[in-house]
C-alpha positions in Angstrom: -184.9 -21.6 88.8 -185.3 -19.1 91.5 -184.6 -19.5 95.3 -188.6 -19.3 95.8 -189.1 -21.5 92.8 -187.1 -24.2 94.7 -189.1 -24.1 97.9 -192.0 -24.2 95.9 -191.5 -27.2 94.2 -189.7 -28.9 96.9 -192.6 -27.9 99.3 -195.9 -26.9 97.1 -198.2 -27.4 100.2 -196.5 -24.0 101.3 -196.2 -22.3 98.5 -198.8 -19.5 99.2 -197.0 -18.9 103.0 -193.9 -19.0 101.0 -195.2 -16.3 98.7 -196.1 -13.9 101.3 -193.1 -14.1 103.9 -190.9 -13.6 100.6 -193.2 -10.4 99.6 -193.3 -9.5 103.6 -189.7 -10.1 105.2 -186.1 -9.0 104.0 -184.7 -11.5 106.6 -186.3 -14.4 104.5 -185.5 -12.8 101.3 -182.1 -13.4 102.4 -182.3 -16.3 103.5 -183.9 -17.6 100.5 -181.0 -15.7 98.4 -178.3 -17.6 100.6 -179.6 -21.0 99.9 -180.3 -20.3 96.0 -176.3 -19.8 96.2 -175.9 -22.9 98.0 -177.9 -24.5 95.5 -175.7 -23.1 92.6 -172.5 -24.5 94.6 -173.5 -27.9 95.6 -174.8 -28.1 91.9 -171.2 -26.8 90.8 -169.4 -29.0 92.8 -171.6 -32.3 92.0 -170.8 -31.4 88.4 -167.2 -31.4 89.1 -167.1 -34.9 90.9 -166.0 -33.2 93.8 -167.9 -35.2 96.1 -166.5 -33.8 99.5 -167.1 -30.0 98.3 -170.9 -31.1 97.4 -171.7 -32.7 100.8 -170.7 -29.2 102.3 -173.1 -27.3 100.5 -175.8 -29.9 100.8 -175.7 -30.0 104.0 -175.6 -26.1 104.4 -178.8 -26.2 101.9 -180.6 -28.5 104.7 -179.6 -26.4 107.0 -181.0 -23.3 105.4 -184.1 -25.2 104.2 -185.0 -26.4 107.9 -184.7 -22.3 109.0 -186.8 -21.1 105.6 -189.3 -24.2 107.3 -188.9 -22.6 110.9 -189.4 -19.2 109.4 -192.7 -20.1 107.6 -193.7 -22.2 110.7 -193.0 -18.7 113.2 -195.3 -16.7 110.6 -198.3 -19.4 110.0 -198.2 -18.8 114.0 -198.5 -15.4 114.1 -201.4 -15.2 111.7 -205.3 -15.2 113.5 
């Protein structure tokens, strides 16, 4: 599943805003790209049984999911 596909099914009330900052904004692009690799890794490592490795990249995955939420918040703002 894609980075967008996460955030959509983790969050489907914003899945339209989601939609458009992803079709509108590199900077979220990215940001979406970083956390599907953290999402990869944390998935790696809780595979593994390497339990220390997986709470690093689930916590970088909450951090990067609390700026994709900040993001989205900033452009529902913007809107008129």
């Amino acid at each position: 599943m894609s980075a967008m596909g996460h955030l959509i099914s983790r969050f489907p009330h914003r899945e339209l805003s989601i939609r458009r900052l992803f079709a509108h904004s590199a900077e979220f692009r990215a940001i979406c790209a970083d956390y599907e690799e953290a999402l990869a890794a944390l998935q790696h490592w809780e595979t593994a049984n390497y339990d220390a490795k997986a709470q690093e990249y689930r916590v970088f995955a909450a951090e990067l999911e609390m700026e994709i939420l900040r993001m989205l918040d900033l452009s529902t703002e913007m809107k008129p």
